[in-house]
C-alpha positions, 0 to 999 in steps of 0.5 A: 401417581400409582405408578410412582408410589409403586415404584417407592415400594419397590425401591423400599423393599429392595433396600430391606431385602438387599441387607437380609439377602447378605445376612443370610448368605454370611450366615449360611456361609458361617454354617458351612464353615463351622460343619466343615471344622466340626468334620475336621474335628470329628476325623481329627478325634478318630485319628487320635483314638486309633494311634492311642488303640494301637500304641495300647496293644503295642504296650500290651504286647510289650507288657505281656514279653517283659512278664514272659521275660521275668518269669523266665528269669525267676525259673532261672534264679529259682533253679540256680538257687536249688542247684548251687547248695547241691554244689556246694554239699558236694564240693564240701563233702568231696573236700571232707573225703579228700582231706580224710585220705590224708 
């Protein structure tokens, strides 16, 4: 009888160990998935972060040769400015000289 009523324990614990058994296996399997996605989130975020860094210098680079460009072109429109009234005096002044010959 001993026997048997150990044997009743036996089966009775088997049948509550089996259930957590499989809860637990579900749940550390759940716990390796989500670090797994929390990896995959991780390398994802740097991947981002780097591209974004190195399209800002690409735009930086860019930035700083349109300024060059610009200051380059105001040199240009500056010096024109001051040479064409020169020009102009002088194309005038020859005219005045030219129809004074006359």
């Amino acid at each position: 009888e001993m026997n048997r009523h150990l044997e009743t324990k036996l089966k009775e614990s088997e049948g509550k160990f089996l259930p957590l058994k499989q809860k637990y296996d579900t749940l550390q399997q759940l716990t390796e998935d989500m670090k797994r996605s929390a990896d995959e989130l991780e390398y994802e975020k740097n991947r981002q972060i780097s591209y974004l860094e190195n399209e800002n210098l690409q735009c930086l680079g860019e930035l700083k040769l349109k300024k060059k460009e610009i200051q380059a072109l105001q040199v240009e429109r500056n010096t024109e400015i001051y040479d064409e009234p020169t020009e102009d005096i002088g194309s005038i002044i020859s005219m005045k000289l030219s129809s004074l010959e006359c």
